[in-house]
C-alpha positions in Angstrom: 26.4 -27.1 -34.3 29.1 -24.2 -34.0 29.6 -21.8 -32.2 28.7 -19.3 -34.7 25.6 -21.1 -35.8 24.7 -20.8 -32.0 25.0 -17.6 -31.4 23.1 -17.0 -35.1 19.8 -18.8 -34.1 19.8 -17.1 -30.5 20.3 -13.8 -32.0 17.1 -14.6 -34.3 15.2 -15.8 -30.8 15.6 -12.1 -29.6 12.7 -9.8 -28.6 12.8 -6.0 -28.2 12.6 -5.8 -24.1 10.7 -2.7 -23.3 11.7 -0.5 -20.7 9.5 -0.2 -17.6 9.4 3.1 -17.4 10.5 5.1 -14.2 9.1 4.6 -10.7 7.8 7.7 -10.9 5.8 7.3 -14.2 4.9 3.5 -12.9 3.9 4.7 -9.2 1.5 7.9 -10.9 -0.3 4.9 -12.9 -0.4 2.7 -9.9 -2.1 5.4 -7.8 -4.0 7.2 -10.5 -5.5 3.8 -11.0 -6.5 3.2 -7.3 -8.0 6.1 -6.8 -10.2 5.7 -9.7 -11.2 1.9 -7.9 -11.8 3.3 -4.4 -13.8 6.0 -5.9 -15.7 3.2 -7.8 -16.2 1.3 -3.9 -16.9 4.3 -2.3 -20.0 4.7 -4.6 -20.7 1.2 -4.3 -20.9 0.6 -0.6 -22.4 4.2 0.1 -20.8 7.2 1.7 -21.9 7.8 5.2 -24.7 10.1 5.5 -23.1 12.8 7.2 -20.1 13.1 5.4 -19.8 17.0 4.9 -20.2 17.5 8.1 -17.6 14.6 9.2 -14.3 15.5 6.8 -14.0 18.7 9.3 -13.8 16.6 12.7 -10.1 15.9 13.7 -11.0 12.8 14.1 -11.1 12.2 10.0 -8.7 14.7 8.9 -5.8 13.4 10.8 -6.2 9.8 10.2 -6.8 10.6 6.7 -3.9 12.3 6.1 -1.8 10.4 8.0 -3.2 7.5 6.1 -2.9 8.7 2.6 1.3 10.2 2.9 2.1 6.9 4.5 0.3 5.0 1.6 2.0 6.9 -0.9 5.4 6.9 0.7 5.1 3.2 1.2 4.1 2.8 -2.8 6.6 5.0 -4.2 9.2 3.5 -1.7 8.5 0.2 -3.2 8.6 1.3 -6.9 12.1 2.8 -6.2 13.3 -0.5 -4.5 12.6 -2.5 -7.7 15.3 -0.8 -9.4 18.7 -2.9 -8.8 20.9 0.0 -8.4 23.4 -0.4 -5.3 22.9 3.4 -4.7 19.2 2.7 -4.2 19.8 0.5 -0.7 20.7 3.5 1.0 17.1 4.3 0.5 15.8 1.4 2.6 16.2 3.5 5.4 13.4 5.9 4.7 10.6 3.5 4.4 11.7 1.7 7.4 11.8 4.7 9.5 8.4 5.5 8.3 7.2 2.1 9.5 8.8 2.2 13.0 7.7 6.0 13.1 4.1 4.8 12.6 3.9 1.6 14.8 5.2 4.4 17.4 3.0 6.9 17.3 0.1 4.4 17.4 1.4 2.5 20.3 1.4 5.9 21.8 -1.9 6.8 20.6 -3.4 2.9 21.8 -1.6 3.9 25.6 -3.0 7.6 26.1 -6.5 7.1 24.1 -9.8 6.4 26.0 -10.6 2.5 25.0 -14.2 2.9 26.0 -15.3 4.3 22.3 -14.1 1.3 20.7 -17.2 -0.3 19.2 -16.8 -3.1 17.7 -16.0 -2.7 14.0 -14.9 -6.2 12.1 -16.9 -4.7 8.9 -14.5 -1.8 8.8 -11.5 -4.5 8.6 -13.6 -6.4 5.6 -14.3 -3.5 4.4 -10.3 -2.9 4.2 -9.8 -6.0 2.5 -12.4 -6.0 0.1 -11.3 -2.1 -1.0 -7.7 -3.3 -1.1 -7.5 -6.7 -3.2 -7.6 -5.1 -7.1 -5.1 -2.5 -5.9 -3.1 -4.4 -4.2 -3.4 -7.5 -7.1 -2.2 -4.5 -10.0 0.7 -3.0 -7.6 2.2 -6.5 -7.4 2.0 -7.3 -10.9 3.6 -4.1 -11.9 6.6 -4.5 -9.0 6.9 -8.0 -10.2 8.2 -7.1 -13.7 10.8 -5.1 -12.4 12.3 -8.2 -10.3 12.9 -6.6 -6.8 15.7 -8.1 -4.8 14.5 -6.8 -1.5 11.2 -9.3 -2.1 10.3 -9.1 1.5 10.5 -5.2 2.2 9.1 -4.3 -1.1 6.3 -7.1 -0.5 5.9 -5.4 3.0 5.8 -1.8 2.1 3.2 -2.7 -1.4 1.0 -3.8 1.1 1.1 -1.8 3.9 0.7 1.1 1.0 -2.0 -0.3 -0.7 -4.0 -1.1 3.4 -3.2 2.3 3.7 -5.1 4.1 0.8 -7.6 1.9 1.5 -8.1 3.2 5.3 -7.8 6.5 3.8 -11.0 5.7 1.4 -12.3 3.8 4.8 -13.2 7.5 6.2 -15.5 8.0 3.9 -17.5 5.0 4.6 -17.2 4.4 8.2 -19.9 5.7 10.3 -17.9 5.7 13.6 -15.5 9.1 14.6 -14.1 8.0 17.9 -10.7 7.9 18.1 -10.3 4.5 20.0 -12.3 3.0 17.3 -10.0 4.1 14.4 -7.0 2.7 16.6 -8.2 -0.1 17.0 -10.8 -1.2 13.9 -8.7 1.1 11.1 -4.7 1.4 12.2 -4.2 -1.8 13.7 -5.3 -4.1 11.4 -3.7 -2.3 8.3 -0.3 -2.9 9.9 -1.1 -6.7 11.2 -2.3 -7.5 7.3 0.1 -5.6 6.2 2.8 -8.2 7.5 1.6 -10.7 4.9 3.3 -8.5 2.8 6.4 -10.1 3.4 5.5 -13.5 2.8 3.4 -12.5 -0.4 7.1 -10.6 -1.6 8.9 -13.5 -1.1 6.7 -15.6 -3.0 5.8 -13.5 -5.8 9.3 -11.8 -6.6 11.2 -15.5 -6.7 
């Protein structure tokens, strides 16, 4: 076969490749998406009784909020990484910041807090994980067909985003408000799982 003839028969092989769209458009669906599925487990697992009364306390607004921007920095951080454009590695500072910035202000939080309202809560951590798996399983798959290089950070900050939202649709379900308890039950564990990240970016952005 000649060279000609080669390049024939792969040229008839071809496929349209279509685009992926940009990471804003991709991270809308991603979150439009999620928010439809933690509604859906909201419902499912029951809202606590008094919630009107609860999403004015200080103890759910700020965690919630806090929650939510660092999911949806995290996720749109990660959609922006995928793109392999050498301008787009100065950006790994921001999302890096916003980790250390976080880990921070709960270390300070864990040192000045008042332990003793820390009731044991391993159902809120389940509850994490269980309110986390589809979101997470559809954020991956859409990163993945971009092909990040930065498989570790992205893999990190998908799942630290996706924890996130999910603590965020944790206030709505959890019957505790003390602050020691959403240290320790709701912040803590979202950034220890959310260190599997890594691993899980390394693996499934080969």
């Amino acid at each position: 076969m000649n060279t000609e003839t080669l390049i024939h028969d792969l040229a008839l092989q071809c496929r349209p490749v279509k685009p992926i769209g940009s990471p804003i458009i991709r991270f809308l669906r991603w979150a439009s998406a999620t928010i439809l599925l933690l509604f859906v487990g909201v419902l499912i697992a029951g809202p606590k009784p008094d919630l009107w009364n609860a999403i004015s306390e200080p103890s759910f607004i700020f965690p919630a909020i806090g929650m939510l921007c660092l999911s949806l920095i995290s996720t749109m951080s990660a959609f922006v990484l995928t793109i392999p454009d050498q301008r787009k590695h100065r950006f790994n500072a921001i999302p890096i910041s916003v980790v250390f910035i976080s880990v921070g202000i709960i270390a300070s939080i864990s040192i000045f807090s008042d332990l003793q309202g820390s009731n044991p809560g391993l159902i809120c951590i389940l509850r994490v994980v269980c309110l986390s798996v589809v979101p997470a399983l559809l954020l991956f798959y859409m990163l993945r067909k971009a092909a990040p290089l930065s498989s570790g950070l992205v893999g990190l900050l998908a799942l630290l985003g996706t924890l996130a939202f999910s603590e965020f649709a944790l206030q709505f379900l959890c019957k505790k408000q003390f602050w020691a308890h959403i240290l320790i039950w709701h912040f803590l564990p979202v950034f220890a799982l959310a260190m599997i990240g890594i691993i899980v970016g390394r693996l499934a952005f080969k």
